[in-house]
C-alpha positions in Angstrom: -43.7 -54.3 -15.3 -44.4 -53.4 -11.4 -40.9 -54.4 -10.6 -39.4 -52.0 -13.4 -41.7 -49.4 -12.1 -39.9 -49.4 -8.8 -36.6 -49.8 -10.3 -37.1 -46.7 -12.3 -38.1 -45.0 -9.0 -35.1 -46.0 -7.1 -33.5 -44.6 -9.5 -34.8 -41.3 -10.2 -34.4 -40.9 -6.2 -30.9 -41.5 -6.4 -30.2 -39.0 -8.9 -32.0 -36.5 -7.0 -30.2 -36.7 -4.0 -27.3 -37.0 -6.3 -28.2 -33.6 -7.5 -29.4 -32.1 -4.4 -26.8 -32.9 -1.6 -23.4 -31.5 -3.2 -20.5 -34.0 -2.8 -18.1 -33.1 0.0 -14.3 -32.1 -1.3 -11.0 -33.6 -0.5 -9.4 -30.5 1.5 -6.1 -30.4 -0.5 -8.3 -29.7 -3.4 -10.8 -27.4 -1.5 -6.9 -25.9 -0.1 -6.2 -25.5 -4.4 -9.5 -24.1 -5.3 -9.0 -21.0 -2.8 -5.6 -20.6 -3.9 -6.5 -20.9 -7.0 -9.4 -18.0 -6.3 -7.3 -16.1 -4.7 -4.5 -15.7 -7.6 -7.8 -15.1 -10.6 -8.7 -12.3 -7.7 -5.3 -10.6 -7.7 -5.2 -11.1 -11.9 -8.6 -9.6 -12.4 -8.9 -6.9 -9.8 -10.7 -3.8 -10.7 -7.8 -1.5 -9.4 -5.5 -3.1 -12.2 -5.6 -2.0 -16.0 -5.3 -4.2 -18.8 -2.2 -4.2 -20.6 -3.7 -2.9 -23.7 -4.8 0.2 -20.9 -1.5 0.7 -20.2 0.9 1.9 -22.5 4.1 1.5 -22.9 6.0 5.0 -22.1 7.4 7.1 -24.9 9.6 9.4 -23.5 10.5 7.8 -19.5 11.5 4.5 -18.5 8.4 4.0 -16.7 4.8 5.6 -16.7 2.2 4.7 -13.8 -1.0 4.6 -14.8 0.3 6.1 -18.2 1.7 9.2 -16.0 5.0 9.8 -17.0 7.7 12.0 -15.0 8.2 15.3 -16.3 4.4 15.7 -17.9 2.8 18.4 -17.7 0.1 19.0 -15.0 -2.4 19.7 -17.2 -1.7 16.9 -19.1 -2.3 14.4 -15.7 -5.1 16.0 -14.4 -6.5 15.7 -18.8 -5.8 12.2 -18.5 -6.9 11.4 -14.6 -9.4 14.1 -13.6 -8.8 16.5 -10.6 -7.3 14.9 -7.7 -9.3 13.2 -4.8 -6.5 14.3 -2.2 -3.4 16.8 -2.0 -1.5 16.5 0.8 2.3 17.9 1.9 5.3 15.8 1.8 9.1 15.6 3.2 9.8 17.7 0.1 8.4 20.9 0.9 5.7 20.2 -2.0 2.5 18.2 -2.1 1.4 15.0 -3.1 -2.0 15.2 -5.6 -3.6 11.8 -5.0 -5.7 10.5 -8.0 -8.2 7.2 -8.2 -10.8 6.0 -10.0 -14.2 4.9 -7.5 -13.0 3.1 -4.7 -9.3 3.4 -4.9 -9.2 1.7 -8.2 -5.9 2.9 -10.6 -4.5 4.6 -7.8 -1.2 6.8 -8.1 0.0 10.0 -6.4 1.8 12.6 -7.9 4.3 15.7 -7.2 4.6 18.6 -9.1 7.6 21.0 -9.3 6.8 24.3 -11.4 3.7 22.3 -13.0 5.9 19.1 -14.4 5.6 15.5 -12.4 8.5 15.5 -10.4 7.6 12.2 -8.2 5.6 9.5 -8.9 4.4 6.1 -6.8 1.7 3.6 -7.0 1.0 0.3 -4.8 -1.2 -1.3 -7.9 -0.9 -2.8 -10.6 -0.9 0.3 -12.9 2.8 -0.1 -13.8 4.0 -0.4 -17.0 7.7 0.3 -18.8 10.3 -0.2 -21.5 12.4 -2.9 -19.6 8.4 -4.4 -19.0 9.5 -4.1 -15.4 6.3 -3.9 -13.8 3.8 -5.3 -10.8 4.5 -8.6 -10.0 8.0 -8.3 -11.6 10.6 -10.8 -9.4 13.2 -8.7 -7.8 16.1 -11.1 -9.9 14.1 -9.7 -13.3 14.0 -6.3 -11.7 17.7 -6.0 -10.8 18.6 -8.0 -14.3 16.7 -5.1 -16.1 17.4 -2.2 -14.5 21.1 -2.6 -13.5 22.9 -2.4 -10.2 21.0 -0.6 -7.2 22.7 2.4 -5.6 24.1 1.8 -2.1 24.3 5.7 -0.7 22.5 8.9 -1.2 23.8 12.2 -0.7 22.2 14.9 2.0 24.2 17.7 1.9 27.3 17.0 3.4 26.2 13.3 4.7 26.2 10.4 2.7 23.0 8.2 3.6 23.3 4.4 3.3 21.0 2.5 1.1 20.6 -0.8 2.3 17.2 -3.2 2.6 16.7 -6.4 1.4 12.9 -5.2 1.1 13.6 -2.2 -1.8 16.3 -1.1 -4.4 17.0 2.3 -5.1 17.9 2.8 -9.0 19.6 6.1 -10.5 19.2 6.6 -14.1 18.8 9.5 -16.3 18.3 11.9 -12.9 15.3 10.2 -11.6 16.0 7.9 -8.6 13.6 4.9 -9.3 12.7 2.3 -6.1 11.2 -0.8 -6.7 9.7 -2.2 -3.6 9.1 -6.1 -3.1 6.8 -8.3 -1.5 8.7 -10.8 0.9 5.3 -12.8 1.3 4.6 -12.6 -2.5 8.2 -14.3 -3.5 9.9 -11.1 -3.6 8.0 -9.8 -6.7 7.8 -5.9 -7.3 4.5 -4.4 -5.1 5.1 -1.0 -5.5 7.4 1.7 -7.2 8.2 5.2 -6.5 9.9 7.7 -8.3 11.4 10.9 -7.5 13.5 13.3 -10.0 17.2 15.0 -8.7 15.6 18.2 -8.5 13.1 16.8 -6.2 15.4 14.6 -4.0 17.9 17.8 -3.7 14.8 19.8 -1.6 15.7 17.3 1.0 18.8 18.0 2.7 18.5 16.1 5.6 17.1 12.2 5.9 13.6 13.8 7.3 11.9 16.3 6.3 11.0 19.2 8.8 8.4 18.6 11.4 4.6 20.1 11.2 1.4 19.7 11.9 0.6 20.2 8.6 2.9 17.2 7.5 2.1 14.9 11.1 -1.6 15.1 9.1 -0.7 14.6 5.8 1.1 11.2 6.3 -1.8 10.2 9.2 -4.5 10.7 5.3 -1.2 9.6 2.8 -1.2 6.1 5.1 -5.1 5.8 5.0 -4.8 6.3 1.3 -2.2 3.5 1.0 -4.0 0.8 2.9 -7.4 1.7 1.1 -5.6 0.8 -2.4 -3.7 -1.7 -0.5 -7.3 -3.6 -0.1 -8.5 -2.9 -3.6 -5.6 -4.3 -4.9 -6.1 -7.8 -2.5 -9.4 -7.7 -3.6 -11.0 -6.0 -0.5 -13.2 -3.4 0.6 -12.1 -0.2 1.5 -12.2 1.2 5.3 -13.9 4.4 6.7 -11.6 6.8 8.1 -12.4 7.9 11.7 -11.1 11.1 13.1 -11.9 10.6 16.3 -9.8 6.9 16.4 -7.2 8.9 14.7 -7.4 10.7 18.0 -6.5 7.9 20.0 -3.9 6.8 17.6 -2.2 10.4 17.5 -2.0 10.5 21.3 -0.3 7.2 21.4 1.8 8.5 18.7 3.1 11.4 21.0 3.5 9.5 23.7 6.2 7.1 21.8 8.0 10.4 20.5 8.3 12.3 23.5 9.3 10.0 26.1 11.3 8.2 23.6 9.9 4.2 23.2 8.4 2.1 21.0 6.0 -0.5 22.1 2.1 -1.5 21.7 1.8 -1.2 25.5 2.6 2.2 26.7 4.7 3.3 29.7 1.4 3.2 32.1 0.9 -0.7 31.1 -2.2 0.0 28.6 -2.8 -1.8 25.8 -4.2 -0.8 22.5 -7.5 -2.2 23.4 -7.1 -0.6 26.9 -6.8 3.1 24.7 -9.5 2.5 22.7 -11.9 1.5 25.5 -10.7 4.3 27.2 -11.7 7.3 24.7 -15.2 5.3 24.6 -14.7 3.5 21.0 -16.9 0.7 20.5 -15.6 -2.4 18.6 -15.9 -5.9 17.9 -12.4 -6.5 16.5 -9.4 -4.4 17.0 -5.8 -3.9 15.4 -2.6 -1.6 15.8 0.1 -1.3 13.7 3.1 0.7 14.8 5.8 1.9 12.6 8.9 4.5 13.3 11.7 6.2 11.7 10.7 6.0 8.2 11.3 9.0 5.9 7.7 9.1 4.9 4.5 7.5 5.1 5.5 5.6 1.7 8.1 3.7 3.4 6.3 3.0 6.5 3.5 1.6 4.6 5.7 -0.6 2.1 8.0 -1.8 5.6 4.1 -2.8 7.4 3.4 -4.8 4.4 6.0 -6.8 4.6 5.8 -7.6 8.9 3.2 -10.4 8.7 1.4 -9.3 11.8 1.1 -5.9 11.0 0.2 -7.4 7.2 -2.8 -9.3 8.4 -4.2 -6.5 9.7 -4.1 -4.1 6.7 -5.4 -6.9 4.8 -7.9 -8.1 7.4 -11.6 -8.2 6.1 -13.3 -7.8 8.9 -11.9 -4.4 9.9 -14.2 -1.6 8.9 -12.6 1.4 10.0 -9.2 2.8 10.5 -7.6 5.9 12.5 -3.7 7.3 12.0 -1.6 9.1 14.0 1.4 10.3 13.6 3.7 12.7 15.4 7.6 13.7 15.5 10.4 13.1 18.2 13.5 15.7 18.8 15.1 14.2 15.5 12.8 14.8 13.2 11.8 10.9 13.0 8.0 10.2 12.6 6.1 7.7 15.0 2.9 6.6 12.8 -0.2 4.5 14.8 -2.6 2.7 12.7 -5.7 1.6 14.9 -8.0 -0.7 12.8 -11.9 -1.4 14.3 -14.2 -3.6 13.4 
């Protein structure tokens, strides 16, 4: 009976330790788990509407977050509440920026005479009759949607459309892009929209130069890499005004003596600049971009440099400053400086 006793024992012990010291993984599968995490994440993100949410659009080829071109204002702001941002664009008009809390079901909208004349969205809040939407492989997009266009008129210059990274549809007088992910396999990560009427306020590639507009694509860009995050699963960063500083005179510099480089002329580095205007950090990040039409583009061509990627997607950055100013040609120099 003793002897049982202690078998009993030994035995109860091991199924303690069994239960209390968890069994170490084989790192392929530990490698599939996360993965495998990482993919429910991006399926069940709270900036992404269920498909029965979104609804298939009745009288456009595509609706984002069930905002359809040509709807009335009233109707949007009805169906989205008032806008959390309203910024100016290339356009001569203004984008109204709309989110639920924390950059969930972001989109951003333009209005000509009260009626949604351009639409875009970097979520998942796509939805259309060809069921083109996010995620959609750029094969499935073209297969859909027909042949992209290859030029664009500006009024007596024809501008070449070209970039393995978007296509430019026209259809029905609304030019359509689909932009793709190149680290995603090329699947649809964003889509803008923008009606003839709209384009044809544009008569040159880049819109005129302002302050107004230099600080409208510096918050436009903050607004993009904050829904960015949401949609990676992420948190969202503060916006600093006085980083935007540093990144705004950085900025200028590029413009007006006419390079493009992390290190300026004087041999200082981001980090240098930073330290300099007496920012205190941990972690530190720049992203430069240049000679975009708008901060849309800029955003969608960062993305897809895997550098400047990891850092809008980095989660230890807290905070983020943009700057942006214009050379003698109109072309816009944007510097994102991310702190952590």
């Amino acid at each position: 009976m003793y002897k049982i006793r202690k078998l009993i024992g030994y035995i109860v012990v091991i199924l303690l330790i069994v239960l209390i010291v968890p069994v170490k993984e084989f790192k392929p599968v530990l490698g599939l788990e996360t993965q495998f995490k990482s993919k429910v994440a991006s399926w069940t993100s709270n900036s992404s509407l269920s498909d029965k949410q979104l609804k298939v659009p009745n009288k456009q080829a595509f609706a984002v977050n069930n905002i359809q071109m040509n709807m009335e204002k009233s109707e949007v702001n009805n169906k989205l509440g008032n806008p959390k941002r309203i910024t100016s664009n290339e356009y001569g008009t203004q984008w109204y920026t709309y989110y639920a809390r924390d950059y969930q079901s972001f989109v951003m909208v333009s209005y000509i005479d009260n009626k949604v004349n351009a639409l875009y969205s970097n979520q998942n809040v796509i939805s259309s009759k060809s069921k083109v939407k996010y995620g959609t492989p750029k094969p499935k997009v073209r297969e859909r949607l027909g042949d992209p266009i290859t030029e664009i008129r500006k009024g007596h210059t024809n501008y070449e459309i070209k970039d393995d990274e978007y296509d430019t549809f026209h259809d029905n007088r609304i030019y359509t892009t689909a932009f793709y992910d190149k680290h995603s396999s090329n699947n649809l990560t964003a889509i803008l929209q923008v009606s003839d009427q709209m384009e044809s306020r544009l008569q040159q590639q880049y819109g005129a130069p302002s302050d107004d507009l230099a600080n409208s694509f510096e918050l436009q860009n903050y607004d993009l890499v904050n829904a960015e995050r949401v949609q990676h699963d992420l948190p969202t960063l503060k916006y600093s005004k006085d980083i935007s500083g540093t990144a705004r005179k950085h900025s200028s510099d590029m413009a007006e003596k006419e390079y493009f480089d992390h290190t300026d002329l004087a041999g200082n580095s981001p980090f240098d600049r930073l330290e300099s205007d007496g920012h205190d950090f941990n972690a530190a990040g720049e992203n430069l971009a240049y000679g975009q039409t708008s901060s849309i583009y800029a955003h969608q061509g960062l993305m897809n440099s895997l550098g400047h990627r990891k850092n809008i997607l980095k989660r230890d950055f807290k905070t983020l400053g943009v700057g942006v100013d214009f050379n003698h040609n109109r072309q816009p120099y944007w510097t994102e400086n991310y702190t952590g």
